[in-house]
Backbone as CSV, one residue per row, in Angstrom:
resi,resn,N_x,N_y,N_z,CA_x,CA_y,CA_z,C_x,C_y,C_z
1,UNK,24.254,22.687,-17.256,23.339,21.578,-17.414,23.169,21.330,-18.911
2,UNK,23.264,19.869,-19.573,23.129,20.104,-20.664,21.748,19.661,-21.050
3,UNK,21.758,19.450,-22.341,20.101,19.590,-22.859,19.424,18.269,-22.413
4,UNK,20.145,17.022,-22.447,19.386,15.627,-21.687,18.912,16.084,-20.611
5,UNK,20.149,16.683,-19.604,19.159,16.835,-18.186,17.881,17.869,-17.825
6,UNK,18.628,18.867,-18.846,17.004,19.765,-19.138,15.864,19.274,-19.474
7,UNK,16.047,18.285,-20.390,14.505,17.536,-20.726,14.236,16.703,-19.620
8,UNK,15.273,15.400,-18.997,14.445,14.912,-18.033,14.080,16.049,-16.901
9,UNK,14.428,17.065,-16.424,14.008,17.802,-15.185,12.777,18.676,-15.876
10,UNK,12.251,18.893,-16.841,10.999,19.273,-17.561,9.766,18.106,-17.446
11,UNK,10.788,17.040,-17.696,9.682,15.547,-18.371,9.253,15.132,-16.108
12,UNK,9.778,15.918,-15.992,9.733,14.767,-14.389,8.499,16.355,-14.084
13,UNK,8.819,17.505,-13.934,7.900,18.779,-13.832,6.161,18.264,-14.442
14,UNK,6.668,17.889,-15.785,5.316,17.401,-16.433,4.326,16.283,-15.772
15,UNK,5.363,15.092,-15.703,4.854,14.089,-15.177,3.936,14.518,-13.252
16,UNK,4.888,14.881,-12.473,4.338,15.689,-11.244,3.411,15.989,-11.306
17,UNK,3.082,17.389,-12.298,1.634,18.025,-12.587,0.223,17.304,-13.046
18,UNK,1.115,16.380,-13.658,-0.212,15.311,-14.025,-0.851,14.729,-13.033
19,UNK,0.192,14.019,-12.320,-0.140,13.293,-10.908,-0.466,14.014,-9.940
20,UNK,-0.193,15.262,-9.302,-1.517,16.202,-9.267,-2.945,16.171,-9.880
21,UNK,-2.928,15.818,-10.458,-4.794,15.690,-11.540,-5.146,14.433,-11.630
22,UNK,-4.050,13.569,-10.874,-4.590,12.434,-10.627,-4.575,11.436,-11.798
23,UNK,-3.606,11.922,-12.512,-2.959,11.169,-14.059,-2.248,9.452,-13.465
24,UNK,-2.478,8.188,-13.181,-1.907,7.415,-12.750,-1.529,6.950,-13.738
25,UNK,-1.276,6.988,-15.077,-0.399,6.386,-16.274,1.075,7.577,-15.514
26,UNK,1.097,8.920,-15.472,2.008,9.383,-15.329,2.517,9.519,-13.879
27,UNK,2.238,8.824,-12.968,2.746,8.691,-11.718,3.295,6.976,-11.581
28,UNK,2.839,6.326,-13.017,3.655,5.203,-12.849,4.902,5.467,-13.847
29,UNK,4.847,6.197,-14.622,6.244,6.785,-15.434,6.998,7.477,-14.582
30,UNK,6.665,8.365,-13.484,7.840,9.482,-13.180,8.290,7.852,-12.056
31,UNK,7.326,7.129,-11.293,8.161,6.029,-10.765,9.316,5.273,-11.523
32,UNK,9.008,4.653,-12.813,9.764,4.233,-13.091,11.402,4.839,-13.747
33,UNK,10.819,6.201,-13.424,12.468,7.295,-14.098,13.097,7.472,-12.679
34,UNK,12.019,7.729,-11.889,13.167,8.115,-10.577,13.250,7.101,-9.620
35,UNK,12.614,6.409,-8.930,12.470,4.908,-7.863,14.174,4.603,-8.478
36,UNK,14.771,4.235,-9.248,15.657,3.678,-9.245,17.185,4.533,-8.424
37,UNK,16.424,5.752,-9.112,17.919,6.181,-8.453,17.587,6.981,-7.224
38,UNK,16.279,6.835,-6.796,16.023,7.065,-5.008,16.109,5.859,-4.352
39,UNK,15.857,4.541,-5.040,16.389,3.736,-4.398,17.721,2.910,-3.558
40,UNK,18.507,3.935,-4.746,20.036,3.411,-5.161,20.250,4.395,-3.503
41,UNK,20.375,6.128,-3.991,20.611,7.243,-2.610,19.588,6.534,-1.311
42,UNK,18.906,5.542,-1.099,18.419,5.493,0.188,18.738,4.301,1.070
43,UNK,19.538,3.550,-0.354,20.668,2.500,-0.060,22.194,2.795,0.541
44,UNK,22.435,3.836,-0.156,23.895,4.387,0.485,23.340,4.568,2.024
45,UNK,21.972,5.421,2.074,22.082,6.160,3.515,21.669,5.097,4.344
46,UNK,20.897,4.021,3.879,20.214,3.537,5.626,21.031,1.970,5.372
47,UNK,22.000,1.418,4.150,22.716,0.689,4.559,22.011,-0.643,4.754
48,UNK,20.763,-0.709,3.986,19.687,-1.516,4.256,18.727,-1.596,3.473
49,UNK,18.473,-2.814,2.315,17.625,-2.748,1.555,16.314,-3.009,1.614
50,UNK,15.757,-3.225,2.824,14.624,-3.395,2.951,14.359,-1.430,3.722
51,UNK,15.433,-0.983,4.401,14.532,-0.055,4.909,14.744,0.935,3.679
52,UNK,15.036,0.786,2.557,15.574,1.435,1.527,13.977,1.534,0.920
53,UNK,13.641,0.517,0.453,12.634,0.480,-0.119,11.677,0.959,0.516
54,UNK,11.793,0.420,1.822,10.045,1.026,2.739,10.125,2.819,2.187
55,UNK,11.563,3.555,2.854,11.406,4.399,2.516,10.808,5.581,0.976
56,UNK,11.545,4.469,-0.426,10.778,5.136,-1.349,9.530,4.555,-1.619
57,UNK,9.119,3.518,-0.822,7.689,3.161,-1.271,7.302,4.133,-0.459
58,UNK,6.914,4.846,0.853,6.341,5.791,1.359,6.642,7.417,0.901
59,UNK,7.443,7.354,0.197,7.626,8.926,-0.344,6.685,8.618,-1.555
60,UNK,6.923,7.619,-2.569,5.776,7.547,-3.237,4.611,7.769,-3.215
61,UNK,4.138,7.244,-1.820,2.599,7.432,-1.334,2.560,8.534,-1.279
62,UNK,3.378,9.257,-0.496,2.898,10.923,-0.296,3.106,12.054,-1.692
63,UNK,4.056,11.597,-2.437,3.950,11.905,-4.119,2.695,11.897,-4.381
64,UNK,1.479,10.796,-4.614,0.635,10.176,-5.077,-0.269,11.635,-3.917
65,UNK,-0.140,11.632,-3.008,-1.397,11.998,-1.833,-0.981,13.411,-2.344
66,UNK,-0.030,13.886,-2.091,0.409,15.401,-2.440,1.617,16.185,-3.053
67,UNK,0.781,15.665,-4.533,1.386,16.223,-5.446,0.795,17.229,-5.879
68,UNK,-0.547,17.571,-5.542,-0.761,19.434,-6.007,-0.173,20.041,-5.079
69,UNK,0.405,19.582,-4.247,1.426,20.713,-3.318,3.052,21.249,-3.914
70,UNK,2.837,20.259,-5.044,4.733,20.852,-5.898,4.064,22.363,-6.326
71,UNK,5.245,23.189,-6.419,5.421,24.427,-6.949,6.446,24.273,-7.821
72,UNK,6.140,24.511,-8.566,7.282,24.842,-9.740,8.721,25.752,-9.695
73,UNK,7.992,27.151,-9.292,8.308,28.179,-9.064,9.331,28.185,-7.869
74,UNK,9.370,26.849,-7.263,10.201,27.295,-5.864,11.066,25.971,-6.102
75,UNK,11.135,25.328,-7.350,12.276,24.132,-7.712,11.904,23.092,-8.682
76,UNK,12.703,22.228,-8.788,12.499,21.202,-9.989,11.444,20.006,-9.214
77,UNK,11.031,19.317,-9.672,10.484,18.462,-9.369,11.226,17.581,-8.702
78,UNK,12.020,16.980,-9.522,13.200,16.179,-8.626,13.785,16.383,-7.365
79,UNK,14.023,18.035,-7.337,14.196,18.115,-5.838,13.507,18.050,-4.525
80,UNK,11.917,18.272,-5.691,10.928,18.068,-4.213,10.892,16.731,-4.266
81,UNK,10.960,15.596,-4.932,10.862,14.047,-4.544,11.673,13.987,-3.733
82,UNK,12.909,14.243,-4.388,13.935,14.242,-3.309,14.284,14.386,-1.991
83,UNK,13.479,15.839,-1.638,12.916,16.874,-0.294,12.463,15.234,0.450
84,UNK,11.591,14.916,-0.502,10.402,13.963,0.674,11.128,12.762,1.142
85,UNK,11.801,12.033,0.113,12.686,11.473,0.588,13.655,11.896,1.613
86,UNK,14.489,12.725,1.861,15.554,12.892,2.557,14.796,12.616,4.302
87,UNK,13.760,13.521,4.049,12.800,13.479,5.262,12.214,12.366,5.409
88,UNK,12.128,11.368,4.853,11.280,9.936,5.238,12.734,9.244,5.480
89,UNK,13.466,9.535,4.973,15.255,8.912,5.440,15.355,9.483,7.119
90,UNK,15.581,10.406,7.069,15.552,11.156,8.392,14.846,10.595,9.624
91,UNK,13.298,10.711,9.243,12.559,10.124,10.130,12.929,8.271,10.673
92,UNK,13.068,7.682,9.495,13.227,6.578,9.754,14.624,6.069,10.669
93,UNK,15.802,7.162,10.521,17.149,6.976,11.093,16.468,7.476,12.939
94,UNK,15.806,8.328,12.802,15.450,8.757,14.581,14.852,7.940,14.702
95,UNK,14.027,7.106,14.367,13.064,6.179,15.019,13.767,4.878,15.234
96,UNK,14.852,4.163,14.403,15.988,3.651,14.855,16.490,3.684,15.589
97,UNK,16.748,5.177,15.722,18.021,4.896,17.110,17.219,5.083,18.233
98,UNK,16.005,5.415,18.360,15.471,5.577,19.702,15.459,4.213,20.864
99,UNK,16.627,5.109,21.856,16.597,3.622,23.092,16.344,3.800,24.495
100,UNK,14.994,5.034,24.343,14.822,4.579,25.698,15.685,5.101,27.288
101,UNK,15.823,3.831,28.217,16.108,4.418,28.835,17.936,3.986,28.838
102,UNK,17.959,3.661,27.655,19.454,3.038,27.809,20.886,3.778,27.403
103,UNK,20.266,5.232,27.237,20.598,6.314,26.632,21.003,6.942,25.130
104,UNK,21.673,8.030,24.831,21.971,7.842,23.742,22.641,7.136,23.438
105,UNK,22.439,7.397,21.288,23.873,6.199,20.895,24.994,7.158,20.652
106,UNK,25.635,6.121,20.669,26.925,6.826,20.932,27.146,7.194,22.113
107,UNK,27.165,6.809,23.220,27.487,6.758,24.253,28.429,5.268,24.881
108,UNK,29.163,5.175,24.689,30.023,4.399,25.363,30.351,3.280,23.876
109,UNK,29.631,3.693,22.764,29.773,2.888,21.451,30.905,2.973,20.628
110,UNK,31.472,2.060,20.585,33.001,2.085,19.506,32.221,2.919,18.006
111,UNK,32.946,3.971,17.309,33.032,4.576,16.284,32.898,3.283,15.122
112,UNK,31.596,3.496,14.507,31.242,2.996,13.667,31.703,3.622,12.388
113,UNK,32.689,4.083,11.841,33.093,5.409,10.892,34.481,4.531,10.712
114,UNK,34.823,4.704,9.384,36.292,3.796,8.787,37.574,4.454,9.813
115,UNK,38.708,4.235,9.533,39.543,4.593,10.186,40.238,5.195,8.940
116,UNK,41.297,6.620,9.806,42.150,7.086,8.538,42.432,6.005,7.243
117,UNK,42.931,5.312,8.036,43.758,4.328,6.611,42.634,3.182,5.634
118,UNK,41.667,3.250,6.102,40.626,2.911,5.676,40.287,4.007,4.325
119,UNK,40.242,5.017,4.685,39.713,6.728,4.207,40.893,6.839,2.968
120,UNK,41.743,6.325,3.424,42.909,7.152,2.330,42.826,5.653,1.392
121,UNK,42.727,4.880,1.439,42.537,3.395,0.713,41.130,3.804,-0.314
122,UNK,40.204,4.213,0.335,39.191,4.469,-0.733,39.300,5.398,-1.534
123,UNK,39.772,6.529,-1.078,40.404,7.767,-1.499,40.733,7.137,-3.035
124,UNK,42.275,6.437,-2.812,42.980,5.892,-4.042,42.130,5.233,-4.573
125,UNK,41.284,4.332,-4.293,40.303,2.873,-5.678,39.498,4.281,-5.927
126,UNK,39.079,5.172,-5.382,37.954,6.506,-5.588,38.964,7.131,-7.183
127,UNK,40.029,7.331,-6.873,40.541,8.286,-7.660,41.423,7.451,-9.329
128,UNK,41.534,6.325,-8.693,42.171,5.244,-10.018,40.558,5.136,-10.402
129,UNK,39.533,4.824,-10.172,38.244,4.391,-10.703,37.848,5.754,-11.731
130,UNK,38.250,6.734,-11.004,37.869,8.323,-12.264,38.896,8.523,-12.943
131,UNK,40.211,8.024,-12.752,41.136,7.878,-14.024,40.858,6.727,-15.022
132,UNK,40.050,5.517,-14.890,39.902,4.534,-16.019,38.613,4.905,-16.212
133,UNK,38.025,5.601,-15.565,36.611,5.799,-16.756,36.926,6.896,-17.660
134,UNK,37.770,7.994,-16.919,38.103,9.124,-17.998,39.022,8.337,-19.197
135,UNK,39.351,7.281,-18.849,40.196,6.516,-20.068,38.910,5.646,-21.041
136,UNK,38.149,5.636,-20.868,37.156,4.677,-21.678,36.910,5.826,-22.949
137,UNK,36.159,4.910,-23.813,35.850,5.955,-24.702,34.618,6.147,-24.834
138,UNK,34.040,7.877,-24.883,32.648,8.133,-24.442,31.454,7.536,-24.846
139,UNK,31.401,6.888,-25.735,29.755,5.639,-26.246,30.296,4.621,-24.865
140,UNK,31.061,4.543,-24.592,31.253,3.484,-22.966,31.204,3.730,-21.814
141,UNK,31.577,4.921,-21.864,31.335,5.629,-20.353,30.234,6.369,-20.223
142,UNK,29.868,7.289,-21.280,28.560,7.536,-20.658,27.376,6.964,-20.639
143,UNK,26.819,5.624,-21.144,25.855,4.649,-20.548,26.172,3.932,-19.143
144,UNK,27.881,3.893,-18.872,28.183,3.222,-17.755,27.518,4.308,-16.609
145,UNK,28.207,5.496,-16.736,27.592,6.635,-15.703,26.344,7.130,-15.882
146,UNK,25.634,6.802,-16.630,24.317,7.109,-16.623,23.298,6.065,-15.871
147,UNK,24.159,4.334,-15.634,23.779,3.740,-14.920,24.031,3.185,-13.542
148,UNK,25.307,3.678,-13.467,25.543,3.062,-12.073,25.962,4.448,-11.239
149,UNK,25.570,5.503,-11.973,26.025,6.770,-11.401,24.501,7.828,-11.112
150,UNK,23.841,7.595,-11.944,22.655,8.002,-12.096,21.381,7.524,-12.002
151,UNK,21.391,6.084,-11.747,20.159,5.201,-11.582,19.070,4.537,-12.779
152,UNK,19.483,4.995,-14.218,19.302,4.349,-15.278,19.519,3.182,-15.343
153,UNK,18.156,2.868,-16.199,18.174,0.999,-16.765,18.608,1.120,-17.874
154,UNK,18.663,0.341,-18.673,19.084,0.045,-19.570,18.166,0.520,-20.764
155,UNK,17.121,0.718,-20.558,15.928,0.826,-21.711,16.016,2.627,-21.644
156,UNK,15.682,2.617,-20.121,16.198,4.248,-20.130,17.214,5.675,-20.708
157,UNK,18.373,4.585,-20.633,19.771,4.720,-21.777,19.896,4.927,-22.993
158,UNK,18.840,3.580,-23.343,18.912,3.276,-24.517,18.088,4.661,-25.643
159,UNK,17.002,5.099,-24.650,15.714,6.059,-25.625,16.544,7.315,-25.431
160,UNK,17.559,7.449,-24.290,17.633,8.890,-23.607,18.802,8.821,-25.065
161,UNK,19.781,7.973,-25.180,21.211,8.063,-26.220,20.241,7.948,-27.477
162,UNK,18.898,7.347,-27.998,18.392,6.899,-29.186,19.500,5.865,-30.044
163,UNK,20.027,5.264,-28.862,20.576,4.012,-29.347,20.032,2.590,-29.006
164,UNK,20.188,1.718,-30.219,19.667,0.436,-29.510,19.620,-0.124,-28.102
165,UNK,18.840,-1.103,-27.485,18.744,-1.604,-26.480,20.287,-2.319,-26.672
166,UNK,20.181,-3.684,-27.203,21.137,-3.679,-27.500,22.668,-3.795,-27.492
167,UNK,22.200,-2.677,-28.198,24.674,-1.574,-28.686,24.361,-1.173,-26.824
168,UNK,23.002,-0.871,-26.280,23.977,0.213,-24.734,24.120,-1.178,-24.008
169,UNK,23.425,-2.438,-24.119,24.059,-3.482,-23.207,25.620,-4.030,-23.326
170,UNK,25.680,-4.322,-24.820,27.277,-4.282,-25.211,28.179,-3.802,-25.030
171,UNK,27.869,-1.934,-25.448,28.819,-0.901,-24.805,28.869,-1.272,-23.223
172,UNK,28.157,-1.058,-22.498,28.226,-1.440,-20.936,28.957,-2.606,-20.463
173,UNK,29.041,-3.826,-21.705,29.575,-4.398,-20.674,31.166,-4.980,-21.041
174,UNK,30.976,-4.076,-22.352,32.504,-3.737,-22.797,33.530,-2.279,-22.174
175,UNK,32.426,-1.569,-21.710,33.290,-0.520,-20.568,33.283,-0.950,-19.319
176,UNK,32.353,-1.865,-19.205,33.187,-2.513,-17.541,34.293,-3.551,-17.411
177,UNK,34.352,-3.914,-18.873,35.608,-5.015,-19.322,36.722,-3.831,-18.991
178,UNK,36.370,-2.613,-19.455,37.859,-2.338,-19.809,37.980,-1.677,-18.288
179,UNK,37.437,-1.367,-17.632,37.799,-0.554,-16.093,38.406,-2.108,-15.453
180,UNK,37.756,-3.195,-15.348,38.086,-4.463,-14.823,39.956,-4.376,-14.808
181,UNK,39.842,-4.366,-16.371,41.179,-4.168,-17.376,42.536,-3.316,-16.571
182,UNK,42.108,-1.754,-16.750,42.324,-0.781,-16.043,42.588,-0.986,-14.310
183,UNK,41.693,-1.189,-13.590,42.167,-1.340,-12.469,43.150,-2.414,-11.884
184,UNK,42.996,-3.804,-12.584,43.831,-4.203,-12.223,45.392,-4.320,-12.267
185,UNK,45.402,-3.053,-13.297,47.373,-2.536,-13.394,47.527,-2.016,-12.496
């Protein structure tokens, strides 16, 4: 782990404890460091941006309701947001599929899941996409992966590198020029 992620997984510990004591300047900061990239993971899973959001707006609430329940001692902070999330993901996927008397799903339901050749197609854009970013040069790639990989804004980038607002919009959108570049050979 290097020393950025050590400080944010300290700065998110800090922020937690506050909001425990009922600090609401610092329960609207640890929102605005993490909501983005629990928003982003609750988008992959439910495939749905409205139930995306319900979900981190209600892990929030329970952040807010019980946050003297983090322990330190038994993980990072991030992972217990995380914890609550996965479980408000969870809950919300069973309450979905519940049908009653019409049985389970997946029962007589065509496979909603890609097909091999589907799998091996992403595979390749998966594996040319980590050969042209490993080709960028690092002031370009790592604001790119710090944002579309990690859930960073732009302002976030900008304080975490102590580079202008700015040089990280430029860099960004001169390393997505060049993957554009890159992939299409």
């Amino acid at each position: 782990m290097d020393d950025d992620q050590q400080q944010h997984l300290e700065q998110g510990t800090a922020l937690l404890l506050a909001c425990a004591g009922g600090d609401g300047a610092a329960f609207q900061r640890l929102y605005s460091i993490e909501a983005p990239r629990m928003l982003a993971l609750a988008r992959r899973f439910t495939g749905e941006s409205a139930a995306a959001e319900d979900a981190v707006q209600d892990t929030f609430v329970q952040v807010w309701r019980n946050a003297h329940r983090f322990r330190r001692e038994r993980g990072s902070a991030r992972a217990w947001l995380y914890s609550l999330l996965r479980y408000r993901l969870i809950n919300q996927q069973r309450r979905g599929r519940h049908v009653g008397d019409q049985g389970l799903p997946g029962d007589d339901w065509p496979d909603p899941g890609p097909s091999p050749e589907q799998c091996s197609l992403e595979a390749d854009r998966d594996r040319r996409l980590r050969d042209c970013l490993r080709g960028l040069q690092g002031d370009r790639r790592r604001p790119i992966l710090m944002a579309f990989y990690h859930g960073f804004t732009y302002e976030q980038i900008a304080e975490s590198l102590a580079v202008p607002l700015g040089t990280i919009k430029s860099r960004v959108r001169s390393g997505l020029k060049g993957l554009q570049e890159c992939l299409r050979l």
